[in-house]
N, C-alpha and C positions, 0 to 999 in steps of 0.2 A: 286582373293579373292572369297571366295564360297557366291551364292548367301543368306545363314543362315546370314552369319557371318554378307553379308553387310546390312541386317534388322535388325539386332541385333543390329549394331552400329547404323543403323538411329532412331531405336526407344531408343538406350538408349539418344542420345539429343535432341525426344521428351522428354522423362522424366526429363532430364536434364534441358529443358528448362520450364518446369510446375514447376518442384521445384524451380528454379531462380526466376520465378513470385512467386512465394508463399511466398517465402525470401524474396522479395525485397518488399511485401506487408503485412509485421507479422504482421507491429505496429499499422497500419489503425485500426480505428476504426470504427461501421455503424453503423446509427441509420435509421430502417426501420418503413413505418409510416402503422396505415391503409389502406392509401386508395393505399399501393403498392410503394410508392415513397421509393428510399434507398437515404441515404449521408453514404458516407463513406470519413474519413477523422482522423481530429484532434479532439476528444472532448475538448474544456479548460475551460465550465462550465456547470452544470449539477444541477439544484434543483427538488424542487416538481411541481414547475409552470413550469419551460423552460430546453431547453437543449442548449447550442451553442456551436458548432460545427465548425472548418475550414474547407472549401472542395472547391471541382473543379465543375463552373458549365460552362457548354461552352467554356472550356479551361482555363478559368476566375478562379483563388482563388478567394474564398471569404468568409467569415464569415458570415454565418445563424442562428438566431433565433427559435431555433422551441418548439411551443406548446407542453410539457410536456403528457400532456390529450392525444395527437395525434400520440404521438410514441405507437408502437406496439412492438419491442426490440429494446435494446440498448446491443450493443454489444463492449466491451473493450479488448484493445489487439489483439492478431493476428486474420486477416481475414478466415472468416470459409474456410475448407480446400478444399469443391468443387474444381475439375478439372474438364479440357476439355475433352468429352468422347473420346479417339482417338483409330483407329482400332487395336487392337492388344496391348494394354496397358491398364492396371487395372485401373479405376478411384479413384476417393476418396485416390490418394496420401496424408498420413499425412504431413502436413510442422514441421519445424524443431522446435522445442521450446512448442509443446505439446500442441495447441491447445488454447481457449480461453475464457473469463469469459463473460457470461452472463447472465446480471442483468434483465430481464425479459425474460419471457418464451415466445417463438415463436409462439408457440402454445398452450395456458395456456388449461387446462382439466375446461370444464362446469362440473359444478357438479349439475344444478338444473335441476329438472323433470320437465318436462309439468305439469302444473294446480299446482305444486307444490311451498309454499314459501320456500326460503333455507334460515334458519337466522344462522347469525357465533355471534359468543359469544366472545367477547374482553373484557378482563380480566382489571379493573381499581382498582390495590390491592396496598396501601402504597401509598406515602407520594410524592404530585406530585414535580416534577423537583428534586425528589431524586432519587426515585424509580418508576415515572412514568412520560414518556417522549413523549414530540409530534411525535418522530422518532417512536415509536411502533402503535403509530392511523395512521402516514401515512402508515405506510409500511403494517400494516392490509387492510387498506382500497382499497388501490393499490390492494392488492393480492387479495380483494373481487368482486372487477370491472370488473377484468377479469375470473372472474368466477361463473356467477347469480347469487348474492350472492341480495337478496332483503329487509331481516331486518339484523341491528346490532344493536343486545343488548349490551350497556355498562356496567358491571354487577360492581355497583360501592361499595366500599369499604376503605374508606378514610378520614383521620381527616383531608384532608386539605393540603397543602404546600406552593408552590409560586407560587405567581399570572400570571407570564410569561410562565409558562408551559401550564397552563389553557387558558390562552387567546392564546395561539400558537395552542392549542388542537382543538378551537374551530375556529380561521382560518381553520384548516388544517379540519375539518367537512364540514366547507361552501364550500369548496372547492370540494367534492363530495353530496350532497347536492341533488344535482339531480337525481341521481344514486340509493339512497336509501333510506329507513322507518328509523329514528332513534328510539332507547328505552332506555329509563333511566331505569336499573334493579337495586334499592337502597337496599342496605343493612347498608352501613354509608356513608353518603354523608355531611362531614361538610367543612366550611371555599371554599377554593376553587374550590370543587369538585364540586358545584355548578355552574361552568360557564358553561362543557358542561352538566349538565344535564338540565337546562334550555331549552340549543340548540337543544334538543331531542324533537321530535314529541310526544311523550309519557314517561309519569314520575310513574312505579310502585312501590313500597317498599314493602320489605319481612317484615314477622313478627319480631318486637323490632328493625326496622330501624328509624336513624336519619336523620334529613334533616334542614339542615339551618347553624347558627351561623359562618358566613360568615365574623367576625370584619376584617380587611384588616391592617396590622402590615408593611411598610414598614421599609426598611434598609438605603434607603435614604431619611430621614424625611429630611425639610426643616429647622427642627426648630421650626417653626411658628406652635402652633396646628392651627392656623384659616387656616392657608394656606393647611398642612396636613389633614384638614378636609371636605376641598374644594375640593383636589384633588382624596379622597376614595369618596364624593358626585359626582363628577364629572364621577368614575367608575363605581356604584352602578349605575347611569342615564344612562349608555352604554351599559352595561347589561339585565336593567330593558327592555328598548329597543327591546333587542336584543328575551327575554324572549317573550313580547308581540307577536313581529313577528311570534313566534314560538307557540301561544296559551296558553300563561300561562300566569298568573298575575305579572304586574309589581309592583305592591304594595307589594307583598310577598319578590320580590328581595330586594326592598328598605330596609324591614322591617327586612332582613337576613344581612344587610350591615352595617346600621344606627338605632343607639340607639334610636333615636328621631323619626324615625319612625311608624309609626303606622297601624296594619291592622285588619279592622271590618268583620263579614260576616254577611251578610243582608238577611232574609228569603221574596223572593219575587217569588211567583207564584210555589209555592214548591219546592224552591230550593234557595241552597246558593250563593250570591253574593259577590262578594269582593268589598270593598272600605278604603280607607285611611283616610276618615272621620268619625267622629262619629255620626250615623246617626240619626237625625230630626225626623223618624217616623218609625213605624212596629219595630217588632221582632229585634232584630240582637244578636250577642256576640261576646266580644271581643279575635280576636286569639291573640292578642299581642300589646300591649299598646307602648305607647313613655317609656324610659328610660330603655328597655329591647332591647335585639337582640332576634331574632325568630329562633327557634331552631323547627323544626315540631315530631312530630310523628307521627308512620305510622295510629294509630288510628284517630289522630287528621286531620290529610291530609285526608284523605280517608272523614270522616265523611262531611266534608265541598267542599268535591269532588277535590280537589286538586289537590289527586294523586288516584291513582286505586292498592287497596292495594288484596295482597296475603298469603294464608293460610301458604302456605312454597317455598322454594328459588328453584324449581325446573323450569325447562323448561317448564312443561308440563303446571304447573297453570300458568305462565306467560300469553304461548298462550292462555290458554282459557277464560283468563279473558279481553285480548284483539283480543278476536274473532278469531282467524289466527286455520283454521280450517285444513287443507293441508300445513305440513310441514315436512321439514326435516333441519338437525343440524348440524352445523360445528361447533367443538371445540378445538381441539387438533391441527392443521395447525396454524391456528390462535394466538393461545397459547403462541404455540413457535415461530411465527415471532415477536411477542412484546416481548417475554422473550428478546430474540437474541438482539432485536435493544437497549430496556432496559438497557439490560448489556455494550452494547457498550457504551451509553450514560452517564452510572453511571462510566463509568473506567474514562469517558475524563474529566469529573466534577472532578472526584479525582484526575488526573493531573494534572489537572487548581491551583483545591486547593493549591496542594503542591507546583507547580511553585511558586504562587502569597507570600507561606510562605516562600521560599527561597529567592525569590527577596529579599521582607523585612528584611528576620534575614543579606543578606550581606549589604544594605545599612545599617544597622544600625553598620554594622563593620567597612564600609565605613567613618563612621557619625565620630565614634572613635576616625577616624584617627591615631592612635597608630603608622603608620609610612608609610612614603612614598612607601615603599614596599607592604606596608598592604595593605592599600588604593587604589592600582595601582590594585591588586588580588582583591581586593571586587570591584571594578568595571569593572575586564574584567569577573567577575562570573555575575555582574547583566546585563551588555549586555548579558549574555550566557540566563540566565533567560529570559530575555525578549525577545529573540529571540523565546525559546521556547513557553513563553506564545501568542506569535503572531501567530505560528504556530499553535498551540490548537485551538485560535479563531478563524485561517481559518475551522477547521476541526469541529468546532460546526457550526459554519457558514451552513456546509453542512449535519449536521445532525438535521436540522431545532429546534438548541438548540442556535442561537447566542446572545439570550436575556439573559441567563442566570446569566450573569455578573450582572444582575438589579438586585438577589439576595443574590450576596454575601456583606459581611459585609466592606470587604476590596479590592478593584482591582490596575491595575497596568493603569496608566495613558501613553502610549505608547508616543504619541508625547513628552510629556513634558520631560521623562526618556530618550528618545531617545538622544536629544537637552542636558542634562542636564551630560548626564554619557560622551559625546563626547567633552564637555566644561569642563568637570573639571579632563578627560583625557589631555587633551592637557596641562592642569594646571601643572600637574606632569611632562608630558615632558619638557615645560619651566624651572621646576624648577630641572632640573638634569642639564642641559646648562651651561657650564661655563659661 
């Protein structure tokens, strides 16, 4: 045999044998951290705090934990396709099945200059947990971290919606926190929009901006107003809280939550004070008495120093009314990663929905009973049902949406449906029995 031929044949089961590694490693997964460490393996959970993963450590499987914050990529599906350099064979062989998806970037693009602030602008338009979802502030904020990203203005916009998005919004804040300057940019901030503006280091409002009237409407009232009333006191105190931590007045939250509230500002030492009592001496006036909700405006805020009010809604007054001398402006990236997550988040609420109304319209075919036949079809359709609304749940679950269900009017009680459709399945089997 000629000595071409017999190279030829040895390097093609080098090749042969790189592409069999490459097969036989498609489905691995890796998660690669800062500080250089890789796992590569099985992912079979992943949120915004942790990742865990199955892998091989010292020959050992084992299931690991890992800090979310400390990955650098996370890589799903087939292992990147690096090969071994060998003499006289191409590297970088593709493997078979086209390569793989990953969910952060290896090496994300800095975009801030020396001496420069870079602030991104997140877009808070419509109607929270319908059209505004905790899945678009993580996924901003993520994408911010890894790229000098030093203020975020939330440029807000909103009558308000459900209170589980807002308080999911404003976990997933504390959770970067460290990281970054927050800014409240108000334009209409009513009802819920208030929990993360609170959470911001800074509260501006544009010219004919709202701010307040916060009354808290739950879906699962108890019944009881006393009890109902105790439990909006008891959010409103969690809040207020949270508000002080952050430099702002807790009597103002109270006063946006609770009717009976009350907030005075007091002129001491030439300048306005807040207090929730009516004050014994000096100057004051009242922002807002008991039997009223406090609803601000932008003059009104600003006057009593509040909030730090603007001529118009543009980037440039914002910085300069809060000093930020050296900057540059991310808009459009940003944008559209909260669009994206947005829309993801609003498709899976409307499946939810529609599940949760099919469940119901066949139990109640069920309910009927018009005939054993019937009956038997409306309960193999609401296990179908509720199999899919379980599946939904896992998938809000993971798009840091699985509180959601706290706002609708109607849900599916899984356990009990579970238990209930398999017992009065067997009913029907019995009664076909001779």
């Amino acid at each position: 045999m000629a000595i071409s031929t017999i190279r030829n044949a040895a390097l093609a089961m080098l090749v042969g044998g790189v592409m069999g590694f490459s097969a036989s490693n498609a489905m691995a997964d890796e998660v690669v951290l800062r500080d250089g460490s890789v796992y590569t393996g099985t992912i079979v959970s992943q949120t915004r705090r942790q990742v865990i993963i199955d892998t091989v450590v010292s020959g050992i499987r084992t299931r690991i934990t890992l800090d979310r914050r400390e990955c650098k990529s996370i890589v799903r599906g087939e292992t990147p396709t690096t090969t071994p350099a060998v003499e006289g064979v191409p590297t970088g062989i593709p493997t078979i099945g086209g390569g793989r998806k990953i969910e952060e970037d290896a090496a994300p693009v800095i975009l801030k200059r020396e001496g420069y602030d870079l602030i991104m602008e997140v877009p808070m338009e419509g109607v929270f947990g319908q059209d505004i979802y905790p899945l678009s502030v993580e996924n901003t904020l993520e994408w911010a971290a890894e790229r000098g990203v030093t203020d975020v203005v939330f440029r807000m916009n909103s009558p308000g919606g459900e209170v589980w998005a807002s308080e999911e919004i404003v976990e997933i804040m504390a959770d970067y926190a460290d990281k970054f300057r927050y800014h409240a940019l108000i334009e209409h901030a009513i009802s819920a929009t208030i929990w993360p503006s609170f959470f911001c280091d800074t509260i501006t409002m544009a010219p004919g901006a709202t701010f307040g009237g916060a009354v808290v409407f739950m879906t699962d009232d108890t019944g009881s107003a006393e009890v109902d009333k105790k439990m909006t006191s008891i959010m409103a105190a969690k809040l207020a809280a949270s508000a002080e931590a952050n430099g702002h007045s807790p009597y103002l939250v109270k006063a946006m939550m609770l009717s009976e509230e009350a907030v005075y500002a007091v002129r001491r030492g030439g300048e306005w004070v807040l207090t929730n009592e009516i004050p014994t001496e000096g100057d004051y006036e009242t922002i807002d008495g008991p039997d009223t909700v406090l609803t601000l405006t932008a003059a009104d805020a600003a006057k009593y120093g509040i909030v730090t009010a603007i001529d118009d809604r543009s980037m440039e007054a914002f910085t300069e009314v809060q000093g930020i001398i050296d900057w540059d402006h991310v808009v459009d990236e940003p944008t559209e990663i909260a669009d994206e997550a947005n829309a993801e988040c609003k498709a899976l609420r409307s499946k939810l929905l529609g599940t949760i109304i099919s469940f119901y319209r066949e139990q109640g075919v069920w309910a009927g009973r018009s005939s054993i036949r019937g009956s038997a079809a409306a309960l193999q359709n609401m296990r179908r049902q509720l199999g899919r609304y379980k599946s939904h749940l896992r998938k809000a679950e993971k798009l840091s949406m699985d509180a959601i269900t706290s706002s609708f009017e109607q849900v599916i009680e899984v356990d009990y449906w579970e238990t209930e459709i398999e017992i009065r399945m067997q009913e029907l089997r019995n009664s076909r029995r001779p």
